[in-house]
C-alpha positions as CSV (number, residue, x, y, z in Angstrom):
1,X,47.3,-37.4,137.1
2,X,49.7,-38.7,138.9
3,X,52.3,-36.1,141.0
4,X,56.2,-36.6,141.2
5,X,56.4,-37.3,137.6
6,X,58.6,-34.6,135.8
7,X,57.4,-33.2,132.5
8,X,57.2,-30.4,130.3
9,X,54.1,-28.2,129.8
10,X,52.8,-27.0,126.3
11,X,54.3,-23.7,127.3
12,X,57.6,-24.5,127.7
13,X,57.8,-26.2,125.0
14,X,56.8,-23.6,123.0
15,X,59.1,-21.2,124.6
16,X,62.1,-23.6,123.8
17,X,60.7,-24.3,120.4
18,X,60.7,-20.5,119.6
19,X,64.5,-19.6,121.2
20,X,65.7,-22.5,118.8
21,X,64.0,-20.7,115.9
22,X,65.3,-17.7,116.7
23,X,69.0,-19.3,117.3
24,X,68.4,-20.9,113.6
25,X,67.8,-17.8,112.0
26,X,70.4,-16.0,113.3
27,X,72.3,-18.7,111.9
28,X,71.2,-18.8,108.7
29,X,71.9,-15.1,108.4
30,X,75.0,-15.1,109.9
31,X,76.0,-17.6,107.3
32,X,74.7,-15.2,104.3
33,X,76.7,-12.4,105.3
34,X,80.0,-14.8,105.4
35,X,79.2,-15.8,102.0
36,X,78.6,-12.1,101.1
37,X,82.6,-11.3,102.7
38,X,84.0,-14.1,100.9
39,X,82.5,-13.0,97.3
40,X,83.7,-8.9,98.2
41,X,87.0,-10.6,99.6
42,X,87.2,-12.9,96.2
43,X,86.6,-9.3,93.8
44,X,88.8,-6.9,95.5
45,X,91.7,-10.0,95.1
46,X,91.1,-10.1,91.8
47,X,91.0,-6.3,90.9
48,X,93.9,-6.1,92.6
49,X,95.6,-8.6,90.3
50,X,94.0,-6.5,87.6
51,X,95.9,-3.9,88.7
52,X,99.0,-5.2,89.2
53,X,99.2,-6.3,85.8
54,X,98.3,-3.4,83.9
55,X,100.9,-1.5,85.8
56,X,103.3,-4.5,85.0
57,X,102.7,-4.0,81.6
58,X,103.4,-0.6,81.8
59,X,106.8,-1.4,82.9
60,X,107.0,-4.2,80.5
61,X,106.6,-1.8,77.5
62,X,110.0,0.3,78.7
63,X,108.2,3.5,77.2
64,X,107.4,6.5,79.6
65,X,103.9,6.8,79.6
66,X,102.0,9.7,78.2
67,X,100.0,11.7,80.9
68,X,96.2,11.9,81.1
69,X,93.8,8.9,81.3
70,X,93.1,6.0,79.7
71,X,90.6,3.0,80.3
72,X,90.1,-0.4,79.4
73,X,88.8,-3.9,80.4
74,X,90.4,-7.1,81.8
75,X,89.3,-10.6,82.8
76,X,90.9,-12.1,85.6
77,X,89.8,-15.8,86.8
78,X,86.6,-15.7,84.5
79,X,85.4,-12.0,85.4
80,X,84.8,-9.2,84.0
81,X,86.5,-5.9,85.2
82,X,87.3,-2.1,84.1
83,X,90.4,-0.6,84.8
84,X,91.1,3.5,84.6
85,X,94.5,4.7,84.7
86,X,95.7,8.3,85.2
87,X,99.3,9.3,84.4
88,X,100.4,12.1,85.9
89,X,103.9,14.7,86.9
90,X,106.0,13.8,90.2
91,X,108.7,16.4,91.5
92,X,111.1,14.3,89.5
93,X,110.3,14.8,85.8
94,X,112.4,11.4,85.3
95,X,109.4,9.6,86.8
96,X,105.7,9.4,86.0
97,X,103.0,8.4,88.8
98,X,100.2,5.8,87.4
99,X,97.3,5.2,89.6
100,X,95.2,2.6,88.9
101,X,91.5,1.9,89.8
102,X,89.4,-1.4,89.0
103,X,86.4,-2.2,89.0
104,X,84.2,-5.0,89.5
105,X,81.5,-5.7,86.9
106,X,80.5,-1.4,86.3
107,X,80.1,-1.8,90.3
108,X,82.0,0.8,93.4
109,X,86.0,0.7,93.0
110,X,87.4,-2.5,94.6
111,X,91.2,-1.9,93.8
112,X,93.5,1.0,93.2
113,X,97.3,1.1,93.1
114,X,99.6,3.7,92.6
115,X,103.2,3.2,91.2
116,X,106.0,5.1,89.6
117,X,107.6,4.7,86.5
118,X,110.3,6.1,86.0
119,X,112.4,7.1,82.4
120,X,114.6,4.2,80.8
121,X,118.3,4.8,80.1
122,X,120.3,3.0,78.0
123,X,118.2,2.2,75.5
């Protein structure tokens, strides 16, 4: 063997080899859980749209909505959500409050928006 010649040991080696597995699969899961965001991110944008819509056709209709609660279902950019809306009194007995709640494939609420609509005159 001769001496002065610089190299690595088996050992260090593997102690390199193992800190760059363990950097890799941090990255790999790292990665996942952005994915993971972006899909959540992607559903609550939609619901939201949902929402937005169904209290836009609320408007649309120019009839003051009935209290209580009513539900249906709404596609929006090729999925599948449920809406649930509940009607109910304000201080103002001109106006109604609708709150709105979607949901994502039968899964936890991703949207819910609450608006006023309010009696129309002139008609």
């Amino acid at each position: 063997m001769r001496r002065g010649v610089a190299a690595f040991t088996l050992l260090e080696v593997l102690v390199a080899l193992a800190i760059v597995g363990v950097a890799l699969a941090a990255a790999v899961r790292a990665s996942g859980v952005s994915v993971d965001s972006a899909g959540q991110v992607r559903d609550r944008l939609l619901a939201t749209w949902v929402a937005e819509n169904r209290l836009a056709e609320i408007n649309a209709r120019r009839q003051f909505p009935d209290l209580g609660t009513r539900s249906g279902a709404a596609q929006q950019a090729g999925r599948n959500f449920t809406w649930e809306e509940t009607v109910g009194t304000t201080p103002n007995a001109d106006f109604r409050r609708v709150e709105i709640r979607v949901r994502a494939s039968g899964g936890n609420v991703a949207a819910t928006l609450v608006g006023y609509v309010g009696t129309v005159q002139g008609d």
